[in-house]
N, C-alpha and C positions, 0 to 999 in steps of 0.2 A: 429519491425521486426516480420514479420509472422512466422508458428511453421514450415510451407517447405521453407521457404527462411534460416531459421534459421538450418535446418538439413541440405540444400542444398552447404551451407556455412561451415558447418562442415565437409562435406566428402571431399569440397577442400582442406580444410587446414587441414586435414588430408594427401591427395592423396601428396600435396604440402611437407607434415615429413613424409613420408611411413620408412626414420630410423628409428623410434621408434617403427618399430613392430619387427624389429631385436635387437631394444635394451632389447624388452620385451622377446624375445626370449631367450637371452643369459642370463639375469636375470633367466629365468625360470631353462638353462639347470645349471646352475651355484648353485640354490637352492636344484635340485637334484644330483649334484657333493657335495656339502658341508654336507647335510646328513650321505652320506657315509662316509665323511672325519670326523664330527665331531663326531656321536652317533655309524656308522658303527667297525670303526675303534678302540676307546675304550674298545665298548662291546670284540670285537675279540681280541684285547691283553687282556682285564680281562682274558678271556675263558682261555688264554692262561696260564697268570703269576697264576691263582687260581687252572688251572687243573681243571674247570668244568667239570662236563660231562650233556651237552642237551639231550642225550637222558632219561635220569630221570624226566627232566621236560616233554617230550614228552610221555611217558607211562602212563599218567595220560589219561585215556580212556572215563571217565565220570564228569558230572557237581559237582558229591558229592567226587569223588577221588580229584578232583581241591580244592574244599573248604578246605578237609579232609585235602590236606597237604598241601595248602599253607603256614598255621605258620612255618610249616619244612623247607617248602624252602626259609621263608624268613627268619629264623635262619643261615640257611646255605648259603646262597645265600644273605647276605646283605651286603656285601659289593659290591657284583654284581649289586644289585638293586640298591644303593646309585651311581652308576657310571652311568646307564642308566639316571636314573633323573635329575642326572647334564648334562646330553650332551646332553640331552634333554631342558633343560631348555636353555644350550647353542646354543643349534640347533634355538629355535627358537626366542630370541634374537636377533641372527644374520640374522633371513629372516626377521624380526620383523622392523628392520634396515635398511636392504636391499629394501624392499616394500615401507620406505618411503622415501629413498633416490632417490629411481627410479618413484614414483611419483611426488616426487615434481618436477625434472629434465623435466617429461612428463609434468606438466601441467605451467611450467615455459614456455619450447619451444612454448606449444599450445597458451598462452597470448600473448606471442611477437609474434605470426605469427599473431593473432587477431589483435594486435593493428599496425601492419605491421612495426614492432619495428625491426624484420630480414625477411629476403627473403629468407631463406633457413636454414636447420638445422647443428646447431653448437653443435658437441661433446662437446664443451669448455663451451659453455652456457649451454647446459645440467647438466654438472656438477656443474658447477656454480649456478645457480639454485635448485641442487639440496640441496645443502650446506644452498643456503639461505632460504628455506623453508623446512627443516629438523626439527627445532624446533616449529615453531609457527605449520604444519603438524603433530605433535606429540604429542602435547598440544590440537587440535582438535580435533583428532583422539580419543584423550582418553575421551576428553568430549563427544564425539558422543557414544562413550562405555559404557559411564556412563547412559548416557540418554536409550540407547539400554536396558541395566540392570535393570532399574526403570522400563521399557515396559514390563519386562518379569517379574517383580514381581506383577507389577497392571492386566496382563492377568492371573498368577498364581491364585494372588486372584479372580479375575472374574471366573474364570475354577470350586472354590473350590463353591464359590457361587451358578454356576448354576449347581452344580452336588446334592447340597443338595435342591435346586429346586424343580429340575425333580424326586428327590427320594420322596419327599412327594407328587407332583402330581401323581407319579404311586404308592403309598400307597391308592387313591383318587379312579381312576380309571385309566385302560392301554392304554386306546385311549387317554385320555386328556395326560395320562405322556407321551403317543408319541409325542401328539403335539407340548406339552413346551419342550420336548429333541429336536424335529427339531427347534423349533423356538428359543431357547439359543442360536442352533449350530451356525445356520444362524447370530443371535447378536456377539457373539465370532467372528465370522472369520470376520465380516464387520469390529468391531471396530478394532481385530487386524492388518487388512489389511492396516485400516485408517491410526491408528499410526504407521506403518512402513513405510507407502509411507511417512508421513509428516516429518518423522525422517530421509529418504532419501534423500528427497525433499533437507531437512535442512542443511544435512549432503553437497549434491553436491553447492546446490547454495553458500554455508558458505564458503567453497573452492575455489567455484570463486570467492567471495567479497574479501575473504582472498589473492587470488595472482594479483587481478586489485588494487585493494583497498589499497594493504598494511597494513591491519590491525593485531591488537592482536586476539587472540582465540576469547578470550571472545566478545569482541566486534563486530568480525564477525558471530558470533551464534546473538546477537542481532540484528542485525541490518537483518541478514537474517529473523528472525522471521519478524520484522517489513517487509521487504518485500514481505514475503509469504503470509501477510497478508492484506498488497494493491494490492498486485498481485495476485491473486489467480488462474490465467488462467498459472502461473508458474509450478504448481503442476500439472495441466490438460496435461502439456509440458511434463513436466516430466515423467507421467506415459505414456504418448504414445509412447515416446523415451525408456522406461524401456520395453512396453511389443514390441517394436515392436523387441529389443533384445532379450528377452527372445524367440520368437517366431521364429524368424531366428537360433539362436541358436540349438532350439529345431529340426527345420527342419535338418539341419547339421548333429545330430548327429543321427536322424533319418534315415539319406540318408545311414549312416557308417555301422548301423545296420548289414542288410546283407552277408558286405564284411566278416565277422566273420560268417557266415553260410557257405563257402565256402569252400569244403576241397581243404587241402595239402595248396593251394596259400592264401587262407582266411585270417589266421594269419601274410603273408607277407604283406599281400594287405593291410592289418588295421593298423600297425606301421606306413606306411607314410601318410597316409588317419588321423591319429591320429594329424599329428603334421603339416598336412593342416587346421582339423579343430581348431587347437591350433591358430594357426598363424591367421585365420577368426577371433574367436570371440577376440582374442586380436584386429583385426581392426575395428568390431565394440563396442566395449569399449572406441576405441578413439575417432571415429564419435559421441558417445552417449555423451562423455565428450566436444567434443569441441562443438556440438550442442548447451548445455547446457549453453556451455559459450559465444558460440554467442547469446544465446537469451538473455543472460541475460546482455550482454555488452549492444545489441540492445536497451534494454527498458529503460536499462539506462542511455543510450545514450539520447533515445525521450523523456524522466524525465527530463532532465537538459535540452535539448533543449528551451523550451519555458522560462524557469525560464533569462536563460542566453541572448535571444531577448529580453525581458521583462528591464534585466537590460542595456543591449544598448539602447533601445530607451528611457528609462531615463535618460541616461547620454548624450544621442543629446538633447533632450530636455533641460538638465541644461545648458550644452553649447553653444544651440544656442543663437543670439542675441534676446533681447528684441524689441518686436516692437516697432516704433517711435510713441510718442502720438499722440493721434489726433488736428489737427489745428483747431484754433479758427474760429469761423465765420466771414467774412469781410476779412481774412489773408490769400495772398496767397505765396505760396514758391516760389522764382526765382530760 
């Protein structure tokens, strides 16, 4: 499958569940309902049941008044602090949850519409799918985290490397230490750039192998690697499907800009304009995902193609009949 047959096919079967950008919707407004409910709501009966008073923490005017009391206020104020932390940690637990229950449910509906397993989107299989891809999703999720976290300690280390570099070529002289400071920059950001798209790359295709495939975590990070790495025109996919997101995107909120220049109606104008652009880049997030899963059904769909011709015409071959020998000379057949 080519990389616009492959988008092409993604914004059907997208156009085809346009549910799911109301589902994403109501996830979203539901994640800024539950806030309130769980961290809003606690802080405000503390306030209540301790008799704080905010404006004490508010009278703090300067950076050194803030340091000067925080011990004070967290003397006096810890059992306030101990309340936020928890409903914080509970806050986001529960989007924690939320994010991958409504993911898997998305990328369950988007498989069966690929594999044309439904003709239409089902609440019931939604959840259904969400259920079934709630753990093995969370198991990969944390391994892509992990992997993310090793990236940011191997650039850490590169960062510390070429800082001590460029401090001894500009010990040398201030043109040469300019050059090796641009020329690190320029190494830092390509490799960074590198590992993050390949970590993306890994992250989306591992996901699809994961809800076609049915496989464990682990074994779908495997075997994506292996594929990332006979395929490598996957990656080339990927990042064009990522920037042509980012880029649209960008435009969007560009377009909004102005409506906030606007007096009196400006601020009315930009609340629904907010949660058009909301409702946009949640549709192409879907297209970029199911894109991705058509390319990758595609290729591997034309992988097993040839393997599976290959094994029918062996098995006509064993079955056909053996040819009759040939006849003697002087012997003829009636």
């Amino acid at each position: 499958m080519t990389q616009i047959a492959a988008i092409k096919a993604g914004i059907q079967t997208v156009n085809k569940n346009w549910q799911l950008l109301f589902v994403q919707f109501i996830a979203f407004v539901l994640s800024g309902l539950s806030f309130f409910i769980i961290v809003g709501l606690p802080i405000a009966i503390a306030f209540i049941m301790f008799g704080l008073d905010l404006t004490e923490i508010l009278r703090l005017k300067d950076l050194i008044s803030v340091f000067r009391g925080s011990a004070e206020l967290l003397n006096k104020y810890f059992a306030m602090a101990l309340i936020i932390l928890f409903s914080l940690l509970v806050y986001l637990s529960v989007i924690l949850v939320a994010w991958v229950f409504a993911l898997g449910g998305t990328i369950g509906i988007l498989s069966f519409s690929i594999r044309s397993e439904i003709t239409k989107f089902s609440l019931k299989t939604f959840f259904s799918e969400g259920r079934r891809l709630f753990l093995p999703l969370s198991m990969f999720s944390s391994i892509i985290g992990i992997i993310f976290l090793f990236i940011a300690f191997f650039l850490g280390i590169l960062v510390g490397a070429a800082s001590t570099i460029i401090d001894v070529a500009r010990s040398y002289e201030a043109t040469f230490g300019l050059f090796i400071s641009f020329f690190c920059s320029l190494v830092l950001m390509s490799v960074g750039i590198a590992l993050i798209l390949l970590t993306l790359s890994a992250a989306i295709y591992g996901v699809a192998h994961l809800v076609f495939e049915q496989s464990r975590s682990v074994t779908a990070l495997k075997e994506t690697v292996k594929y990332l790495y006979s395929k490598p025109a996957a990656i080339g996919f990927y990042t064009v499907v990522l920037l042509g997101y980012t880029v649209m995107g960008f435009i969007v909120i560009l377009i909004g800009v102005p409506l906030t220049l606007v007096p009196v109606i400006g601020p009315l104008l930009s609340l629904p304009y907010q949660l058009v652009t909301y409702m946009f880049q949640g549709y192409l997030s879907l297209v970029m995902l199911a894109s991705v899963f058509h390319y990758y059904q595609g290729v591997q769909s034309a992988a097993s193609r040839p393997a599976t011709e290959a094994a029918d015409i062996s098995q006509h071959t064993e079955d056909a009949p053996a040819p009759p020998p040939d006849q003697p000379e002087g012997r003829q057949v009636n």
